[in-house]
N, CA and C atoms of all chains as a GROMACS GRO file, in nm:
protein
  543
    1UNK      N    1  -1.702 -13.303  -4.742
    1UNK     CA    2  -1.840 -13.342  -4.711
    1UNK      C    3  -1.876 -13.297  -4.569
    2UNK      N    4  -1.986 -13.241  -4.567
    2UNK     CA    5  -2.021 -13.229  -4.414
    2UNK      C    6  -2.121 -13.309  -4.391
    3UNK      N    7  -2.131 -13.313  -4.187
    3UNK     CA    8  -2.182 -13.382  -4.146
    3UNK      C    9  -2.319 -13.374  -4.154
    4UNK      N   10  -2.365 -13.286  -4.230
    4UNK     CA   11  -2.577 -13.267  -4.260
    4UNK      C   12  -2.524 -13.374  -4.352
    5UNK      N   13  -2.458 -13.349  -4.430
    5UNK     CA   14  -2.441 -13.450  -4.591
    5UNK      C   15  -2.486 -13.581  -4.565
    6UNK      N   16  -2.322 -13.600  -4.521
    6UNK     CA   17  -2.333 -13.768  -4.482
    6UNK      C   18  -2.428 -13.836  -4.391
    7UNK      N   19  -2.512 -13.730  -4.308
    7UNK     CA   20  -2.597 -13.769  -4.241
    7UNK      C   21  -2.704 -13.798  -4.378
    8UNK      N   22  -2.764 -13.693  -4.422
    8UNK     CA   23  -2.878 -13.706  -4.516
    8UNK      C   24  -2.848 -13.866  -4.623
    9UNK      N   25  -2.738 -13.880  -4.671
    9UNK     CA   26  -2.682 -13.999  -4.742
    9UNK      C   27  -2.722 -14.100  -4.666
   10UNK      N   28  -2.684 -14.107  -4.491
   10UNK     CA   29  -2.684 -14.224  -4.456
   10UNK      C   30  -2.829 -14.250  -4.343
   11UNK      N   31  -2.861 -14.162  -4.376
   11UNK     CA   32  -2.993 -14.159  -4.327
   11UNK      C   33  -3.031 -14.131  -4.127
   12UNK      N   34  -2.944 -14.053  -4.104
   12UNK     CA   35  -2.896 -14.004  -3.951
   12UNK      C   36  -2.885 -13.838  -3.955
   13UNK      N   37  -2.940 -13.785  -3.848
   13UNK     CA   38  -2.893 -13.682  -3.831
   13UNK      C   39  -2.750 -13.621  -3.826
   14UNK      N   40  -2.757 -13.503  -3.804
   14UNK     CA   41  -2.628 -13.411  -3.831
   14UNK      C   42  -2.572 -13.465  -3.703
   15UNK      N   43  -2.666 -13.460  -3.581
   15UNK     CA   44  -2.641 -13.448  -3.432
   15UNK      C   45  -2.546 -13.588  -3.432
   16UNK      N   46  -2.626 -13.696  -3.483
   16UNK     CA   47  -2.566 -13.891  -3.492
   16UNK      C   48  -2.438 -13.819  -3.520
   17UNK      N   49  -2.394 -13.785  -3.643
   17UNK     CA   50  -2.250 -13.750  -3.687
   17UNK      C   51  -2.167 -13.725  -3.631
   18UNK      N   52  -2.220 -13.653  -3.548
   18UNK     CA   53  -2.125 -13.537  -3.448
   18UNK      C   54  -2.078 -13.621  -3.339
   19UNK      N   55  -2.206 -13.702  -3.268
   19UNK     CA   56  -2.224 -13.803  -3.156
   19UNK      C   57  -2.097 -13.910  -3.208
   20UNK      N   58  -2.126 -13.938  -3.310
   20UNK     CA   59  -2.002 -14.099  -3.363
   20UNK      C   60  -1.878 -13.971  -3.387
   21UNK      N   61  -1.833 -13.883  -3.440
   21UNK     CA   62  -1.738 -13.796  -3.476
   21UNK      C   63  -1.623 -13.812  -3.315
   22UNK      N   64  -1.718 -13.746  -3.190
   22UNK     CA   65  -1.651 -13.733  -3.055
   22UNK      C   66  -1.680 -13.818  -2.992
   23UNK      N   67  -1.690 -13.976  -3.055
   23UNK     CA   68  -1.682 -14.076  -2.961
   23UNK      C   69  -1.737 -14.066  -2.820
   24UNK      N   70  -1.914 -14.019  -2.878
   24UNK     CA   71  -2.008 -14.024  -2.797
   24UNK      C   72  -2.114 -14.101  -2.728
   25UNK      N   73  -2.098 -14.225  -2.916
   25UNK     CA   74  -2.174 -14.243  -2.946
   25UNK      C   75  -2.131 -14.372  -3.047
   26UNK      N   76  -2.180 -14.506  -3.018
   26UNK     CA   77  -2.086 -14.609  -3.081
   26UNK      C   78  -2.256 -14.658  -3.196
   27UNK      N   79  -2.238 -14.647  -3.353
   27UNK     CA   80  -2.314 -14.656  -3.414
   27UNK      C   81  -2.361 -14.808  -3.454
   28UNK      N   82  -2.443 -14.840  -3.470
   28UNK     CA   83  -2.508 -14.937  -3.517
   28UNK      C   84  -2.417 -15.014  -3.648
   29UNK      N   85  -2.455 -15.130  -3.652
   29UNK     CA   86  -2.335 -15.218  -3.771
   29UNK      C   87  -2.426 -15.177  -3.886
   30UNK      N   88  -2.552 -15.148  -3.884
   30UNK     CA   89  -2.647 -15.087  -4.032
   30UNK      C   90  -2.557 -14.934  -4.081
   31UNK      N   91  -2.528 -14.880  -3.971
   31UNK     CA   92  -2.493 -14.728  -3.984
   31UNK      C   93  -2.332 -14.779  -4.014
   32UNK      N   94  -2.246 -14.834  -3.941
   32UNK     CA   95  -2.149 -14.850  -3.983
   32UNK      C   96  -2.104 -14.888  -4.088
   33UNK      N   97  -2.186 -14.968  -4.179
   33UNK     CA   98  -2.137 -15.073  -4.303
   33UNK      C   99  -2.225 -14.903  -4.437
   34UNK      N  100  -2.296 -14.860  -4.385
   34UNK     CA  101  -2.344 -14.752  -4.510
   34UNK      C  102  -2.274 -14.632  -4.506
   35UNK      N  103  -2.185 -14.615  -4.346
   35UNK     CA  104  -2.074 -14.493  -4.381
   35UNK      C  105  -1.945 -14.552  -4.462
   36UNK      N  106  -1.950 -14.665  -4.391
   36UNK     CA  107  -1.853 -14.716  -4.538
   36UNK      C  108  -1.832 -14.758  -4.649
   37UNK      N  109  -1.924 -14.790  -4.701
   37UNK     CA  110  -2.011 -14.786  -4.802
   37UNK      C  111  -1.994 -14.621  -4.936
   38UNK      N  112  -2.018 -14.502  -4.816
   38UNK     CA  113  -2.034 -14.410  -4.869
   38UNK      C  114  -1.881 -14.340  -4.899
   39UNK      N  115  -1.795 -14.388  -4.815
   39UNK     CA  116  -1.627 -14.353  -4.832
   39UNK      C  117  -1.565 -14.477  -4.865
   40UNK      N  118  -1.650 -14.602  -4.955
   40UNK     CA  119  -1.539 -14.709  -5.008
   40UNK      C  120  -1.469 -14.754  -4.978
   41UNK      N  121  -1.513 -14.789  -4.894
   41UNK     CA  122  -1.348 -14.840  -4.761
   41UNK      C  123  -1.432 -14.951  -4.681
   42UNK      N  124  -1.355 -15.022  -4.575
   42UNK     CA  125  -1.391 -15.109  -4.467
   42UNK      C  126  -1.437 -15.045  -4.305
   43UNK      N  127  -1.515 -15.108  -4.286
   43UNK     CA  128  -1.583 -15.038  -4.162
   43UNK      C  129  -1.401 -15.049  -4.054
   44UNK      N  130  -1.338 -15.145  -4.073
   44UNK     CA  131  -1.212 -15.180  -3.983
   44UNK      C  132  -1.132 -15.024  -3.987
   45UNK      N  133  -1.149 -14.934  -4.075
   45UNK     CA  134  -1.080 -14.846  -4.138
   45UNK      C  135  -1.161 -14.686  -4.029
   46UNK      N  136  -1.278 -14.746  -4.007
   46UNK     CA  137  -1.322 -14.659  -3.937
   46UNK      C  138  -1.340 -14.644  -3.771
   47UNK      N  139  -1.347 -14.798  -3.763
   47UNK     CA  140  -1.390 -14.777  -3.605
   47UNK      C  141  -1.276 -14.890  -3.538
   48UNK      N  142  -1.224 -14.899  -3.489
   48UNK     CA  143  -1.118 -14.976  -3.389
   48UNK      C  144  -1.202 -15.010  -3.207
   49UNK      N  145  -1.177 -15.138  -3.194
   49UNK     CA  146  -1.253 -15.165  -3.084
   49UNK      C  147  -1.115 -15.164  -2.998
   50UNK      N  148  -1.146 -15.088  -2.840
   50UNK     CA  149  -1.089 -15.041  -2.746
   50UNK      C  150  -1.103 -15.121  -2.614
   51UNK      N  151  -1.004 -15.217  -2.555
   51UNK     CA  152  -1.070 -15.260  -2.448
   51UNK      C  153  -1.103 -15.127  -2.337
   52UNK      N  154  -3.606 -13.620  -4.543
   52UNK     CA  155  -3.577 -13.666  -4.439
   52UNK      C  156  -3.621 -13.545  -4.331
   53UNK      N  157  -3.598 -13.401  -4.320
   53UNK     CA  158  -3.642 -13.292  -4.258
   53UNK      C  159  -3.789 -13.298  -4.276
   54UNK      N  160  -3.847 -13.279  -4.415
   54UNK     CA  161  -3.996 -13.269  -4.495
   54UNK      C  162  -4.055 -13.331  -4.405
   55UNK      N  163  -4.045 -13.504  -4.450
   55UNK     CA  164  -4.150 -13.619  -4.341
   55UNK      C  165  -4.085 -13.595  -4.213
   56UNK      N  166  -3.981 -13.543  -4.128
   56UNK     CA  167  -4.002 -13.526  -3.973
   56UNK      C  168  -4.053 -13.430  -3.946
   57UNK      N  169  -4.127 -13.292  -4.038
   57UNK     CA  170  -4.170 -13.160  -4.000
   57UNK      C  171  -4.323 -13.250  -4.025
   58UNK      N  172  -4.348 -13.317  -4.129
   58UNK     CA  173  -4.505 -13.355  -4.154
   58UNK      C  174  -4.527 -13.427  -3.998
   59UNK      N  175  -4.491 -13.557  -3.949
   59UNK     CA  176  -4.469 -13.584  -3.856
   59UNK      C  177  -4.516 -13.497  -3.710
   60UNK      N  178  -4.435 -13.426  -3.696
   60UNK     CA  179  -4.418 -13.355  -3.595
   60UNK      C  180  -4.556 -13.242  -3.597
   61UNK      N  181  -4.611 -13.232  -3.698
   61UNK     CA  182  -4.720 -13.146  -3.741
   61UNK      C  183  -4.831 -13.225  -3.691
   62UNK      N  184  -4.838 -13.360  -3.777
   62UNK     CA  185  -4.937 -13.448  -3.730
   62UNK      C  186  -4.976 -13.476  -3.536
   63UNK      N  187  -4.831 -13.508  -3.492
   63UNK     CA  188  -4.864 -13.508  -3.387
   63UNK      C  189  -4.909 -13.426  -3.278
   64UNK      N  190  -4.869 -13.253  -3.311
   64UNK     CA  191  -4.940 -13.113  -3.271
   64UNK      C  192  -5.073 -13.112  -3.260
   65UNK      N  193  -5.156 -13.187  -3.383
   65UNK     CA  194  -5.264 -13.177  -3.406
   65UNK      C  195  -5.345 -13.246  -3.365
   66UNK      N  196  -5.276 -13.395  -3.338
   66UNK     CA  197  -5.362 -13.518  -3.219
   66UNK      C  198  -5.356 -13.469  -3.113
   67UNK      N  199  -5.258 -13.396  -3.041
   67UNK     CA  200  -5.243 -13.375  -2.891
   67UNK      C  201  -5.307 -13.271  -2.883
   68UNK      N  202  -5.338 -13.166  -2.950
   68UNK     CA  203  -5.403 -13.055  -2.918
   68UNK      C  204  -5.563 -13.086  -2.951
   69UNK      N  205  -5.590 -13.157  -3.041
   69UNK     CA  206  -5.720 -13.182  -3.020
   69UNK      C  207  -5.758 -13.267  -2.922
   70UNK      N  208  -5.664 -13.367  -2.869
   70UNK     CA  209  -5.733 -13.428  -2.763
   70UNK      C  210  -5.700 -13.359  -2.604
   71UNK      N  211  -5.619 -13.270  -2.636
   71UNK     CA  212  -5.664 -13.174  -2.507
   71UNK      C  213  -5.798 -13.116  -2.496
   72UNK      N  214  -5.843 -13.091  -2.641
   72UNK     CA  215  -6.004 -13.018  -2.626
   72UNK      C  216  -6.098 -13.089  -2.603
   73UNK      N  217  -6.115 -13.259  -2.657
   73UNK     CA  218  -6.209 -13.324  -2.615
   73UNK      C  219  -6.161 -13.318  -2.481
   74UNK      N  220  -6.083 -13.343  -2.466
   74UNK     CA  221  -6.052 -13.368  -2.315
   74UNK      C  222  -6.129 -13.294  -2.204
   75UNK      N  223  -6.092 -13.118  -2.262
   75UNK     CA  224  -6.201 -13.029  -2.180
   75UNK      C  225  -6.326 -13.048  -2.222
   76UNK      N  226  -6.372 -13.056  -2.340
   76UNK     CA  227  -6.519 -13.095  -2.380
   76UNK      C  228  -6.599 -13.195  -2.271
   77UNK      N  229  -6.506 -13.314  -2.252
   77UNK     CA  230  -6.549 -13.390  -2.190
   77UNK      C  231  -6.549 -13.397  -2.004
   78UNK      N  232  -6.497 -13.273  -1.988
   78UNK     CA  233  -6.439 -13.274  -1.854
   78UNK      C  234  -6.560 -13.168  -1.818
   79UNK      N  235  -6.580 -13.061  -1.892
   79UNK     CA  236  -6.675 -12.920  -1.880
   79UNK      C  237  -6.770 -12.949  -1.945
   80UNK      N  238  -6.813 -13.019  -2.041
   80UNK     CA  239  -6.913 -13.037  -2.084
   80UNK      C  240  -7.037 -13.067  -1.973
   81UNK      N  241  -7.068 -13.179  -1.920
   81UNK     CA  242  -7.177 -13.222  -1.846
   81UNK      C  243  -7.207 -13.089  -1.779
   82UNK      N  244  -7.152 -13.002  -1.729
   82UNK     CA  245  -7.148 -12.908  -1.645
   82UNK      C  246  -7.232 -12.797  -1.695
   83UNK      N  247  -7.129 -12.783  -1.846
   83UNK     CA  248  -7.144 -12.582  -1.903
   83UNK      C  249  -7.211 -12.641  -2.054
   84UNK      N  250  -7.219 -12.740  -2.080
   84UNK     CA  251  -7.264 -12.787  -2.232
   84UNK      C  252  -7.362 -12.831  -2.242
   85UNK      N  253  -7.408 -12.958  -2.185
   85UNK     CA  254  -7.548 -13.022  -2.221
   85UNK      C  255  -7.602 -13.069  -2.145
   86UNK      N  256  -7.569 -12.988  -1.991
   86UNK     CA  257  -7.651 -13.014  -1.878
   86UNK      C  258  -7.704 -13.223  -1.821
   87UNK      N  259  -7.571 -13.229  -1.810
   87UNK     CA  260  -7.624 -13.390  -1.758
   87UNK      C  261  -7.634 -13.483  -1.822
   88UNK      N  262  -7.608 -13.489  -1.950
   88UNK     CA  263  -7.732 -13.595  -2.022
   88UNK      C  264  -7.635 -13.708  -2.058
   89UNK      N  265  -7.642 -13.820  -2.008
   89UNK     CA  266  -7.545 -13.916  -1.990
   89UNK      C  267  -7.464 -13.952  -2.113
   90UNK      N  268  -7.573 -13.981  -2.245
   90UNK     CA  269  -7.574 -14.011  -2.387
   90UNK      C  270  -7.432 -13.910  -2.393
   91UNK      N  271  -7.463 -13.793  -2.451
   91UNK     CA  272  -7.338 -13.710  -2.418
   91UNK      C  273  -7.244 -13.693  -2.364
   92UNK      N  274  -7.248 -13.727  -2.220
   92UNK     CA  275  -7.092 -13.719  -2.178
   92UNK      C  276  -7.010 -13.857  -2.159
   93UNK      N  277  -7.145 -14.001  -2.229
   93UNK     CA  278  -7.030 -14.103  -2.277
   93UNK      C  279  -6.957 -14.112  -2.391
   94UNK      N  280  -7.013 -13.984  -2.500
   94UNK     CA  281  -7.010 -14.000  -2.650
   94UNK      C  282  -6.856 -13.909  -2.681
   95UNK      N  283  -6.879 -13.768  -2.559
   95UNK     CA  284  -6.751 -13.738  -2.525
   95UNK      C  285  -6.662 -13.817  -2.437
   96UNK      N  286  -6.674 -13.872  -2.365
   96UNK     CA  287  -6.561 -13.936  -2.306
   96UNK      C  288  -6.477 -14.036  -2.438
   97UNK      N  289  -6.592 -14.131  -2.471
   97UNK     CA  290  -6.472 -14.180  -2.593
   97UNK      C  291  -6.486 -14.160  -2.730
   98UNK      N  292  -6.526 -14.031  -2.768
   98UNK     CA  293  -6.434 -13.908  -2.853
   98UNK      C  294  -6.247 -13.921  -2.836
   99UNK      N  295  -6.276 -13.872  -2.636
   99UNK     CA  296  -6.157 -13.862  -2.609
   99UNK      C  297  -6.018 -13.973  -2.621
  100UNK      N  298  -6.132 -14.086  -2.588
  100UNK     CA  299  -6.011 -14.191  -2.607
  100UNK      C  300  -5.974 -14.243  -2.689
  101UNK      N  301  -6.014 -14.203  -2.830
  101UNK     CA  302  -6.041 -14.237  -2.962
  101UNK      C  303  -5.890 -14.159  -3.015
  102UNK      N  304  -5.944 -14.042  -3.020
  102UNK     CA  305  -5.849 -13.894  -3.032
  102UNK      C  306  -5.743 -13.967  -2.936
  103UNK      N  307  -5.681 -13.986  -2.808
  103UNK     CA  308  -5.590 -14.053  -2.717
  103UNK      C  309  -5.512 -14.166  -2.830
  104UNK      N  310  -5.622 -14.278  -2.884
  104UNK     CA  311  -5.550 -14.351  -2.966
  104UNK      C  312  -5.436 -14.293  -3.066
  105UNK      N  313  -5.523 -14.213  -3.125
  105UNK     CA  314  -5.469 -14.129  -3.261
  105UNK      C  315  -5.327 -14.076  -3.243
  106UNK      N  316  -5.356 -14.026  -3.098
  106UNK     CA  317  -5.230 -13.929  -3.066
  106UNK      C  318  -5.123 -14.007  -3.050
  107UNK      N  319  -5.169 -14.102  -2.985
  107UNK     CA  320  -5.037 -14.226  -2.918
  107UNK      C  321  -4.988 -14.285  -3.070
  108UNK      N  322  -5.053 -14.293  -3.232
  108UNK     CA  323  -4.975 -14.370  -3.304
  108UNK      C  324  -4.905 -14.279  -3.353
  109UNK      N  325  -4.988 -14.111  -3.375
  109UNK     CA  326  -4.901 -14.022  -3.420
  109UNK      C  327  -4.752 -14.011  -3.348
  110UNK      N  328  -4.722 -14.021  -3.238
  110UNK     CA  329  -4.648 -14.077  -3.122
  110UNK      C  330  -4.548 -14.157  -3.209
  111UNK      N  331  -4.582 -14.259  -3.210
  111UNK     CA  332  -4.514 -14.419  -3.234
  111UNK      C  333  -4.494 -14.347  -3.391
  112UNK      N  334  -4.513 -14.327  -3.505
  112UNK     CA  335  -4.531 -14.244  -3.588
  112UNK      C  336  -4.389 -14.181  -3.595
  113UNK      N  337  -4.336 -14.079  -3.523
  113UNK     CA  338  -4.235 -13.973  -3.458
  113UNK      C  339  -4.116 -14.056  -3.394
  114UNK      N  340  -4.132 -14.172  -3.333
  114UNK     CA  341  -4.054 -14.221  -3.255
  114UNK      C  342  -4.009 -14.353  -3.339
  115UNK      N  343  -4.007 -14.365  -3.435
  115UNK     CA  344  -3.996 -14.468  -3.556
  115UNK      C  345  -3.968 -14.365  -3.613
  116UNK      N  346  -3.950 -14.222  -3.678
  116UNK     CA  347  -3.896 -14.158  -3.776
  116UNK      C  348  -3.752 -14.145  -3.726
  117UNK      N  349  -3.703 -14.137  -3.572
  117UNK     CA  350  -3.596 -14.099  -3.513
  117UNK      C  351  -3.479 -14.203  -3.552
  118UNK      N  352  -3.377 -14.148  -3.571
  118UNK     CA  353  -3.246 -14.231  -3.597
  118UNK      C  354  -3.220 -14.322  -3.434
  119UNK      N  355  -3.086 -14.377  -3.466
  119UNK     CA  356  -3.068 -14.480  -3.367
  119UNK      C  357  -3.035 -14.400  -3.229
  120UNK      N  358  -2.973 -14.242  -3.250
  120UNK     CA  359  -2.899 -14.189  -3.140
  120UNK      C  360  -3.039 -14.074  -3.058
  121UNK      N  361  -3.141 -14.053  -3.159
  121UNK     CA  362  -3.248 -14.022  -3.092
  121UNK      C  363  -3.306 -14.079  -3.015
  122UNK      N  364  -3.311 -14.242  -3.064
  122UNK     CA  365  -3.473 -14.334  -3.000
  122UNK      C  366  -3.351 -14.335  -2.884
  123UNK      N  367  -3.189 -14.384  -2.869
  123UNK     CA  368  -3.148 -14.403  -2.768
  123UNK      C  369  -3.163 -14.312  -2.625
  124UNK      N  370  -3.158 -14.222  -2.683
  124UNK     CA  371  -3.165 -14.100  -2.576
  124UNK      C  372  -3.306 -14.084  -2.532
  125UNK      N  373  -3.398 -14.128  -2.618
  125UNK     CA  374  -3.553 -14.075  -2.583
  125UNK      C  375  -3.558 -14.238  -2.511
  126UNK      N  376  -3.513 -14.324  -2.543
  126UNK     CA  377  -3.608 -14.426  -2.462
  126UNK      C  378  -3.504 -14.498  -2.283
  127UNK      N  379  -3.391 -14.430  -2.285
  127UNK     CA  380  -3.316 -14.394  -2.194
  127UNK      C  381  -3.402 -14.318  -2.086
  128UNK      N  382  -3.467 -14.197  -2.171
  128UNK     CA  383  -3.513 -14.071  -2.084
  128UNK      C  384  -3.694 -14.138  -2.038
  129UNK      N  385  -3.713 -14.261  -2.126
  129UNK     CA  386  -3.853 -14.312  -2.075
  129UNK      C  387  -3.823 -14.408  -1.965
  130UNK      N  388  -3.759 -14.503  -1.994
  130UNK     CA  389  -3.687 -14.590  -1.857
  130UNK      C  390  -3.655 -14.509  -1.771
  131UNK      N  391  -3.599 -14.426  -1.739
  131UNK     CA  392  -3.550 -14.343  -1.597
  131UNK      C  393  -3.706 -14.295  -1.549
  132UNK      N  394  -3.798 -14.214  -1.669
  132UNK     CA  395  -3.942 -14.209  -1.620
  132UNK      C  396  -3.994 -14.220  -1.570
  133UNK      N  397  -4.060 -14.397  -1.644
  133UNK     CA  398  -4.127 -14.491  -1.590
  133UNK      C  399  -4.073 -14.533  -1.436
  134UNK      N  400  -3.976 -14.557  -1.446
  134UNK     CA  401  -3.891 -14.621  -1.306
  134UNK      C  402  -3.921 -14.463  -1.156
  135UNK      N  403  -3.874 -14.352  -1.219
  135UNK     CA  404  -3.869 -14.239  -1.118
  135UNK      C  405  -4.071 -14.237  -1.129
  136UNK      N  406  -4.150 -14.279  -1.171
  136UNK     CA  407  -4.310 -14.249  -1.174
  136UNK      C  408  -4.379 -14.317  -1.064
  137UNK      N  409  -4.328 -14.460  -1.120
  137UNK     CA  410  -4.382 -14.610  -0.993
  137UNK      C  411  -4.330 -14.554  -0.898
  138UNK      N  412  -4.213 -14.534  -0.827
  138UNK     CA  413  -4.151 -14.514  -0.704
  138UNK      C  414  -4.248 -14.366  -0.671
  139UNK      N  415  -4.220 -14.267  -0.752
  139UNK     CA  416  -4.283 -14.159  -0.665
  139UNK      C  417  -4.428 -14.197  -0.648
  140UNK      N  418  -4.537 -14.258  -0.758
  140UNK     CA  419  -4.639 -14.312  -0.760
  140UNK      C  420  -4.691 -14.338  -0.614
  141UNK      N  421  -4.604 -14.457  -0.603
  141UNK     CA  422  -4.672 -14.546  -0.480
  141UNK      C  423  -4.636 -14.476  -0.372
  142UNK      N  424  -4.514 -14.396  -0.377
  142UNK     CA  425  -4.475 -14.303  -0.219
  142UNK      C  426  -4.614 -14.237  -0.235
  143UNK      N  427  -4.700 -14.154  -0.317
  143UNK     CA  428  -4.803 -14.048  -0.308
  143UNK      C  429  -4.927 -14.125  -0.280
  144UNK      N  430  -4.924 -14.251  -0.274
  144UNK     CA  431  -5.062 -14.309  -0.289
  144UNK      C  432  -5.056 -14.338  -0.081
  145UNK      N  433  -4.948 -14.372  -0.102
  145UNK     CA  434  -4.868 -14.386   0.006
  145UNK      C  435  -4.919 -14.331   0.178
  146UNK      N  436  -4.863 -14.208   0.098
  146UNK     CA  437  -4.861 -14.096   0.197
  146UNK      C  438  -5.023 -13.987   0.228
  147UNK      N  439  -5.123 -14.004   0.071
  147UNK     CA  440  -5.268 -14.021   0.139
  147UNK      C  441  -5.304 -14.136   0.198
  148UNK      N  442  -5.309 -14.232   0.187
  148UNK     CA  443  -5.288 -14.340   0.289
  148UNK      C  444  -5.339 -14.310   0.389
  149UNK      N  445  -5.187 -14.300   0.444
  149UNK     CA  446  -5.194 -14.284   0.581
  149UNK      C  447  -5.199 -14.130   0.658
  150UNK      N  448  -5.278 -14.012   0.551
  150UNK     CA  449  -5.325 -13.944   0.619
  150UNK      C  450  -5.165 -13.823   0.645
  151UNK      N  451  -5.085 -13.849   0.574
  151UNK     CA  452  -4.953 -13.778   0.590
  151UNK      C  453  -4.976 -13.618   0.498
  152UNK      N  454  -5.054 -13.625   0.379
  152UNK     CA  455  -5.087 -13.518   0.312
  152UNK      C  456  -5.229 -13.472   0.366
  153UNK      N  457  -5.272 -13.319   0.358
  153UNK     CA  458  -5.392 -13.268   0.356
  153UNK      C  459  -5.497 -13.290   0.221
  154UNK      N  460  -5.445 -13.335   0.142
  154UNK     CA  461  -5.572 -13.291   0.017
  154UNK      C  462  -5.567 -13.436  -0.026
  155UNK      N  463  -5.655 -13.541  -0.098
  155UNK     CA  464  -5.649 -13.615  -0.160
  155UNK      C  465  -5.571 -13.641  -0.278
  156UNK      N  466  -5.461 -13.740  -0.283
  156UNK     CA  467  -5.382 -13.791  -0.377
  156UNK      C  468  -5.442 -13.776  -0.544
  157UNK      N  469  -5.412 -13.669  -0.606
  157UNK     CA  470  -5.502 -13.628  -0.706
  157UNK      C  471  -5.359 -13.680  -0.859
  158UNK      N  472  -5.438 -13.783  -0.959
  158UNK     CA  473  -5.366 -13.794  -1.108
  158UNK      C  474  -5.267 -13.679  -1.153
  159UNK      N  475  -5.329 -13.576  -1.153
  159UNK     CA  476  -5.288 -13.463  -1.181
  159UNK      C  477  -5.135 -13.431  -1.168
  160UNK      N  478  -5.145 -13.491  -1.070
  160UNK     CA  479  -4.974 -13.453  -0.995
  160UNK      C  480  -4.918 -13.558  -1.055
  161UNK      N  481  -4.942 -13.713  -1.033
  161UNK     CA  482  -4.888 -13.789  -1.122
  161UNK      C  483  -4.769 -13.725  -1.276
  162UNK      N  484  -4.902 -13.681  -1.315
  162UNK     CA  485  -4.914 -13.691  -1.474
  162UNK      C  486  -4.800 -13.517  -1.446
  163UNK      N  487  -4.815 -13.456  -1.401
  163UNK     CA  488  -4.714 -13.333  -1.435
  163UNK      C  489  -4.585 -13.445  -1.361
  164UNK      N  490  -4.587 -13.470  -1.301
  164UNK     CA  491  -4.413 -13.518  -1.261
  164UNK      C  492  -4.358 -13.627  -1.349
  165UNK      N  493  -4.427 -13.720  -1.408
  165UNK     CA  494  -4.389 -13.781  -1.559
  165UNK      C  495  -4.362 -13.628  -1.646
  166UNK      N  496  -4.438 -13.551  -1.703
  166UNK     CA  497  -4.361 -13.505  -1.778
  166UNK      C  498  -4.273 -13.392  -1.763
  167UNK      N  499  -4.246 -13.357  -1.580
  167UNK     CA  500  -4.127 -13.305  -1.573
  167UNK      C  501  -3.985 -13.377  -1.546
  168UNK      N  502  -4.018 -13.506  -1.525
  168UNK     CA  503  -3.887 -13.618  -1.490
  168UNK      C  504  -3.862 -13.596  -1.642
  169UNK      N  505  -3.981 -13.638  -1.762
  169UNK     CA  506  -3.920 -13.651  -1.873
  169UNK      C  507  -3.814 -13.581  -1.931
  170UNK      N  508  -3.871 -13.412  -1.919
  170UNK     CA  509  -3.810 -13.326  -1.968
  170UNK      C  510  -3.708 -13.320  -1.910
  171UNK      N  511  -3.675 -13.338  -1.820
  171UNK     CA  512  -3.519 -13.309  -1.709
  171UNK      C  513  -3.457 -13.430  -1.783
  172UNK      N  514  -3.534 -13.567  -1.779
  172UNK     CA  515  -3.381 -13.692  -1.796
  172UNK      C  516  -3.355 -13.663  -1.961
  173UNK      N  517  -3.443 -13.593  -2.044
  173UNK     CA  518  -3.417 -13.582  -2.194
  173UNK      C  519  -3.291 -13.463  -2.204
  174UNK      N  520  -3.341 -13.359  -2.130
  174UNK     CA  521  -3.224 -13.278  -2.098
  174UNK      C  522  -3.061 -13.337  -2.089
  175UNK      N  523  -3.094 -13.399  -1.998
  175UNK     CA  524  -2.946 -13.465  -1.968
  175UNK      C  525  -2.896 -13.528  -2.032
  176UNK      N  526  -3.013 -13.643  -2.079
  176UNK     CA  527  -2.930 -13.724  -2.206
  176UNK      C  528  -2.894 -13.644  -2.298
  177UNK      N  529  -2.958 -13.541  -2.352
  177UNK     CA  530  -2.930 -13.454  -2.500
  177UNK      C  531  -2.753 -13.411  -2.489
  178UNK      N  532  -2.807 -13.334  -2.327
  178UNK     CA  533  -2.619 -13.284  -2.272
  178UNK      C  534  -2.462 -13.425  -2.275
  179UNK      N  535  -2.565 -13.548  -2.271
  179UNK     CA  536  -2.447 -13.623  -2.213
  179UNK      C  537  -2.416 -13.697  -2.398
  180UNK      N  538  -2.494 -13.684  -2.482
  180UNK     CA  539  -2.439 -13.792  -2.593
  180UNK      C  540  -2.444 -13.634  -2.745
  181UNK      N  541  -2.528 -13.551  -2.718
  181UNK     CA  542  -2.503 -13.454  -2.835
  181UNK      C  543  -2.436 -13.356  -2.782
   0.00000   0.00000   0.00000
């Protein structure tokens, strides 16, 4: 899947993708729960909080 | 999602460019158009601010179509703005004042250094998060 894709799916640009991809860019819990959503999995699976 | 941000972005071309023309309508008019006649250059003036409305929702319009990492960066790049506008603002009001500049403290200048702060802090944000 590319990142136009999952953007168009989750309703974010290509650029958002890229931005959350290189930890540019820490996404919204709306955006987080519909990328996971879209790969069936738990948002825990995606993002790890860093002190 | 491209479609409605190209319609969008179309719409708003078309508020801002027409209210640049009332704008001159209303600025050159009394002058080169209908010679004085008050009726007229109040009917153009708020033409203009009418058209001004339009443009500002087409605006709000565009800035509600943007995802979360756009509005962040665009309203980042309006706070630094607003904040770099007041400060230079009042230094220019300032400095006719007290007679420190030759020409009278003219909007004009205002209004280009808002939208060159804009373009510079949008710049940067674009560089620092895309």
């Amino acid at each position: 899947m590319t990142q136009e894709e999952l953007g168009e799916m989750i309703g974010v640009s290509r650029q958002t993708i890229n931005a959350i991809e290189k930890e540019k860019f820490d996404p919204s819990l709306n955006t987080a729960f519909k990328m996971s959503r879209v790969f069936q999995t738990t948002i825990e699976k995606f993002f790890f909080y860093e002190k | 999602m491209k479609a409605k941000r190209r319609k969008v972005i179309i719409q708003l071309a078309i508020w801002t460019w027409t209210w640049v023309a009332t704008l001159a309508i209303a600025t050159f008019g009394p002058n080169y158009l209908w010679e004085d006649r008050t009726i007229l250059t109040i009917c153009a003036v708020l033409l203009n601010l009418l058209n001004g409305g339009l443009m500002i929702h087409a605006n709000r319009n565009l800035f509600n179509h943007y995802d979360e990492l756009e509005r962040k960066i665009h309203l980042e790049s309006m706070g630094f703005t607003l904040g770099a506008s007041v400060v230079f603002g009042i230094s220019y009001a300032l400095v006719d004042q007290l007679d420190l500049i030759h020409s009278d403290a003219k909007i004009g200048i205002l209004v280009f250094f808002i939208g060159i702060t804009y373009m510079i802090s949008l710049l940067i944000n674009r560089k620092r998060y895309l």
